[in-house]
C-alpha positions as CSV (number, residue, x, y, z in Angstrom):
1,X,79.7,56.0,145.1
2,X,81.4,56.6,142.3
3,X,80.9,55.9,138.2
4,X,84.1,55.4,136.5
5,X,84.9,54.4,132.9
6,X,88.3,53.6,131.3
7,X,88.6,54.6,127.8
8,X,91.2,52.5,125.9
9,X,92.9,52.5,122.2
10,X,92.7,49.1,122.0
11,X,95.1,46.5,120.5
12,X,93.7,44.8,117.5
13,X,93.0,41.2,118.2
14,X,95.8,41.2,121.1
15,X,94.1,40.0,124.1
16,X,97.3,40.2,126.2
17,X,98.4,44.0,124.9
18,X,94.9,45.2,126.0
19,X,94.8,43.4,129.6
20,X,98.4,44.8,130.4
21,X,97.4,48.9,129.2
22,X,94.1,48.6,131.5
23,X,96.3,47.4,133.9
24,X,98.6,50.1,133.7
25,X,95.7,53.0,133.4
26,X,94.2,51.7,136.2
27,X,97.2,51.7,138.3
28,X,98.5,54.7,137.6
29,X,94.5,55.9,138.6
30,X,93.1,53.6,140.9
31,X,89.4,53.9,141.2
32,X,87.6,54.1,144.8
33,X,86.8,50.9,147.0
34,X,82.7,50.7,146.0
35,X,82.9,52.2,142.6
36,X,81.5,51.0,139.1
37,X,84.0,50.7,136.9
38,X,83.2,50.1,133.0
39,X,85.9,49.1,129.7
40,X,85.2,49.7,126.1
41,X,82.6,46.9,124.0
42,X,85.2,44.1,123.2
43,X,87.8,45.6,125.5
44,X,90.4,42.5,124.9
45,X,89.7,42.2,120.7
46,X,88.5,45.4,119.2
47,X,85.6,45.2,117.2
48,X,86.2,41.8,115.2
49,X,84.3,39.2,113.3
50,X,86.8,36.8,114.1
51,X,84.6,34.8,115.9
52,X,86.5,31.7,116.5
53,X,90.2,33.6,116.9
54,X,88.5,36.2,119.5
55,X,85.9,34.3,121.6
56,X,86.7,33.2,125.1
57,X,88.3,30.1,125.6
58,X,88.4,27.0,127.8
59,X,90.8,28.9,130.4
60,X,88.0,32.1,130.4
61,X,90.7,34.1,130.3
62,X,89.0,37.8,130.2
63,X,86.5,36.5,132.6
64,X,89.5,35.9,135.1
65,X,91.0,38.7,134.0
66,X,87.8,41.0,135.1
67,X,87.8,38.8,138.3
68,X,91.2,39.7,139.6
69,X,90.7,43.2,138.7
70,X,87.5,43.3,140.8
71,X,88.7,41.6,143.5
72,X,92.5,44.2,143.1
73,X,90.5,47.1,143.3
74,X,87.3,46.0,145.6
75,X,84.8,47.6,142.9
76,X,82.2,46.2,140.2
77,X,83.6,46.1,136.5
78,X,81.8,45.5,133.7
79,X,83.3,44.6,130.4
80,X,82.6,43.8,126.6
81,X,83.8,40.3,124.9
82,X,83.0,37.6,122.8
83,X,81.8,33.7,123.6
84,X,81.8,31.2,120.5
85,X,78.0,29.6,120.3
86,X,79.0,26.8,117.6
87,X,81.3,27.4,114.5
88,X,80.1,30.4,112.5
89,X,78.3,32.9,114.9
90,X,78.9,34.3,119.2
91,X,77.4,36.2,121.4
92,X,78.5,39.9,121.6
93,X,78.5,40.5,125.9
94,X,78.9,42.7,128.5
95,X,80.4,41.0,131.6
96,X,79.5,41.9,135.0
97,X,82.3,41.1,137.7
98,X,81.6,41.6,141.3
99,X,84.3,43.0,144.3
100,X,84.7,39.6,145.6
101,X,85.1,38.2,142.0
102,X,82.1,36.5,141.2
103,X,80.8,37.1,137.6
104,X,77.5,38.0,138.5
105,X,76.0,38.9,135.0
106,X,76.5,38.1,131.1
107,X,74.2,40.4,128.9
108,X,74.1,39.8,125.3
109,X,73.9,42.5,122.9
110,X,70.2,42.9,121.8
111,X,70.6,44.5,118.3
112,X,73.8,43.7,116.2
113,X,75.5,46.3,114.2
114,X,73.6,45.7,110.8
115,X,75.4,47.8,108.7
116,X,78.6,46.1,109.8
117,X,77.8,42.9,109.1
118,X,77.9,42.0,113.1
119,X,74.5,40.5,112.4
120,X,75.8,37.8,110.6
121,X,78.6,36.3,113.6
122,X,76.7,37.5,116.5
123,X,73.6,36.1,117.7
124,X,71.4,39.1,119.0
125,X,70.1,38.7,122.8
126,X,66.8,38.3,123.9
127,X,66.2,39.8,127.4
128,X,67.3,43.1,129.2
129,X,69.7,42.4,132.6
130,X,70.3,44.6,135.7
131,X,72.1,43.5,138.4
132,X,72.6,44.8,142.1
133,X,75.6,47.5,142.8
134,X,75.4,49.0,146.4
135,X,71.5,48.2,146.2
136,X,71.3,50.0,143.0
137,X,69.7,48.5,139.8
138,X,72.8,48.8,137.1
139,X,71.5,47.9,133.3
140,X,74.5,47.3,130.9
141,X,73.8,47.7,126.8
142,X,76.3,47.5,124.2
143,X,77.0,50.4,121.6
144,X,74.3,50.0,118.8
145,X,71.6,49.1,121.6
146,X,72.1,52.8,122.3
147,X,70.0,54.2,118.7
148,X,66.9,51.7,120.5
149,X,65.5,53.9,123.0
150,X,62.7,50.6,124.0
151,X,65.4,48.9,125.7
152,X,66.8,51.7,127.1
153,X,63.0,52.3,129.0
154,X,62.1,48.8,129.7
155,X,65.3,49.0,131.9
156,X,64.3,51.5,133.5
157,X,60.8,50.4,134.1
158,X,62.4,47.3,135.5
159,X,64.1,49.7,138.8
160,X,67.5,50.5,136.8
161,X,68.6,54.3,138.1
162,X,71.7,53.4,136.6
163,X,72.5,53.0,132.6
164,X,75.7,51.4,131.4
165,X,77.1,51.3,127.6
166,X,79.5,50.0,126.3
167,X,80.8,50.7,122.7
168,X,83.3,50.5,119.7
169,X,81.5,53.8,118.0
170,X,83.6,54.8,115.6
171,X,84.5,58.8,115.1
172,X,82.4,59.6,112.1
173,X,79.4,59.4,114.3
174,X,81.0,61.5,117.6
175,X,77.7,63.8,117.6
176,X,75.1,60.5,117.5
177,X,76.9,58.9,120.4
178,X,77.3,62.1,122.4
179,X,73.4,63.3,121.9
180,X,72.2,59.7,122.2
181,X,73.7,59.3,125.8
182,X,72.3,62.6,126.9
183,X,68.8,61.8,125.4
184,X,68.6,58.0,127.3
185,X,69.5,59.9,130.5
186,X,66.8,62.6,130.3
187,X,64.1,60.7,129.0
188,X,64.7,58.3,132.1
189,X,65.7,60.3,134.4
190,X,68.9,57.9,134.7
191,X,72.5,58.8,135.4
192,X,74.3,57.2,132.0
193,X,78.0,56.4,131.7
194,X,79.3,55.8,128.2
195,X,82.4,53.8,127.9
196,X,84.0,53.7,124.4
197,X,87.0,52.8,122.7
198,X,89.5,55.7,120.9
199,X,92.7,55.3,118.2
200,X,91.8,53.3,115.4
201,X,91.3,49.9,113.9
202,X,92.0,48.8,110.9
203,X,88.5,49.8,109.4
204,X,87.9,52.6,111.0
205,X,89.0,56.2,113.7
206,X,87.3,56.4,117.1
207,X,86.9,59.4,118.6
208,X,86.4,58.2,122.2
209,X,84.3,60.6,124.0
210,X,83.4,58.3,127.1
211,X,80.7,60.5,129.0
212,X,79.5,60.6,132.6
213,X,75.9,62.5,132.2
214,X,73.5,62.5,135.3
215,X,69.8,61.9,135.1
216,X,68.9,65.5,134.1
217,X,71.0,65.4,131.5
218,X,74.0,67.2,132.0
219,X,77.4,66.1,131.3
220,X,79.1,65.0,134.5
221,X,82.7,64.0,132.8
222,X,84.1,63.9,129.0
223,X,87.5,61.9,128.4
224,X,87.5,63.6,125.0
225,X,89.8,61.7,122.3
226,X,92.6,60.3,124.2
227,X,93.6,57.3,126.4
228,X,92.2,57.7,129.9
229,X,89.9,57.7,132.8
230,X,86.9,59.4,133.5
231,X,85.1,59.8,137.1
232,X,81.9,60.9,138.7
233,X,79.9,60.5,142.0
234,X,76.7,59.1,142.1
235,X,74.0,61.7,143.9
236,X,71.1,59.0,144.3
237,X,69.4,61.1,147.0
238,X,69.2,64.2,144.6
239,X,68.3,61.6,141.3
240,X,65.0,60.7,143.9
241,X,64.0,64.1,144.2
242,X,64.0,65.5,140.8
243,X,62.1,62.0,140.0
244,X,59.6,63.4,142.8
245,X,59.9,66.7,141.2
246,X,59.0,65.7,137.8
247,X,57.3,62.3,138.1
248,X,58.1,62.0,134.1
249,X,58.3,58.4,134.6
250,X,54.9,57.9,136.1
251,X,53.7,59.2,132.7
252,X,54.5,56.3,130.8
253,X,51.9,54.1,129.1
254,X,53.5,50.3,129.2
255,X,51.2,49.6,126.7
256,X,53.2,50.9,124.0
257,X,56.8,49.7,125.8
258,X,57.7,46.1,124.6
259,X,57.8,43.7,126.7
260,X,59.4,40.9,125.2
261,X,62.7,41.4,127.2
């Protein structure tokens, strides 16, 4: 079992451009039959409040896209985009497609980027999602979920061994993003792959830095700043023993985790 995450210098606004170069980058490295295999936060758009030029259409295009990708490869992809709610504001989603092409999950981003203004076009979600790979509990977040550490347990206290996020974080904040995924992976004991975007768009540089880290929180794989892919096994006997080992988690008062989601 293997976690594998594509890092991509995404094509502003070009939906097309960024399915062909996953495409190709997959190609050139296809991933094992069985594997997870995660794209950047808004993989088809970069990270745009273009709602209504953006957000999936009638012919679900990225949807399908993920679909025949799943189904090309035999593996579980998960993938960032944008759905249109009504005129002015969408949902910010991570999209789960499974080997025989069913979309199996849609999570909605649970805190909007504030400070970007994301707030005001995307609706924020309202429940935490896991989903079945190889009888593993998978739980996908979205870049700014990430500085929440809550969502990050409840997950976890739902049966996720698993953490997925996906992001547009741009470069001036390399050292957050990096320390943040190693901090949800030791606090839960959780293997954590980070999937984010690198070049530039027209706001702002990305520095890329997808990571692999593994539940004690060591750094499994690091795609630094360039195009590229990035791959590590999944040890799930050896994640159970160091659980047993150091039963952190049985430590935890729910009392004080919310439990709105």
């Amino acid at each position: 079992m293997q976690l594998i995450g594509v890092q991509l210098d995404i094509a502003w606004e070009d939906r097309e451009q960024n399915f062909l170069r996953v495409r190709e980058l997959l190609e050139q490295n296809p991933p094992t039959q069985g594997s997870l295999v995660a794209l950047p936060e808004m993989f088809a758009s970069g990270f745009s409040m273009n709602v209504l030029k953006i957000a999936e259409r009638a012919d679900r295009a990225t949807q399908r896209f993920l679909s025949d990708l799943a189904k090309r490869f035999a593996c579980t992809f998960i993938g960032g985009m944008a759905i249109a709610l009504d005129k002015e504001r969408g949902a910010n989603l991570a999209v789960v497609a499974m080997p025989d092409g069913r979309i199996n999950t849609n999570y909605s981003k649970l805190h909007p980027f504030s400070p970007g203004k994301e707030k005001q076009h995307y609706k924020a979600g309202d429940r935490i999602v896991t989903f079945d790979w190889n009888e593993v509990l998978v739980a996908p977040l979205i870049c700014y979920d990430l500085r929440f550490p809550e969502a990050f347990r409840r997950a976890t206290r739902r049966g996720a061994r698993v953490l997925v996020v996906i992001a547009n974080w741009p470069s001036p904040r390399t050292e957050h993003w990096v320390t943040l995924l190693r901090a949800r992976a030791i606090e839960n004991q959780a293997y954590v792959l980070g999937v984010n975007r690198c070049g530039n768009d027209p706001y702002l540089p990305y520095s890329g830095r997808s990571l692999i880290v593994d539940y004690r929180g060591e750094v499994l794989a690091d795609a630094g700043e360039r195009e590229g892919i990035i791959a590590a096994d999944v040890d799930l006997a050896a994640q159970a023993a160091y659980r047993k080992e150091l039963p952190f988690l049985d430590d935890i008062r729910d009392d004080l985790v919310p439990s709105a989601w």
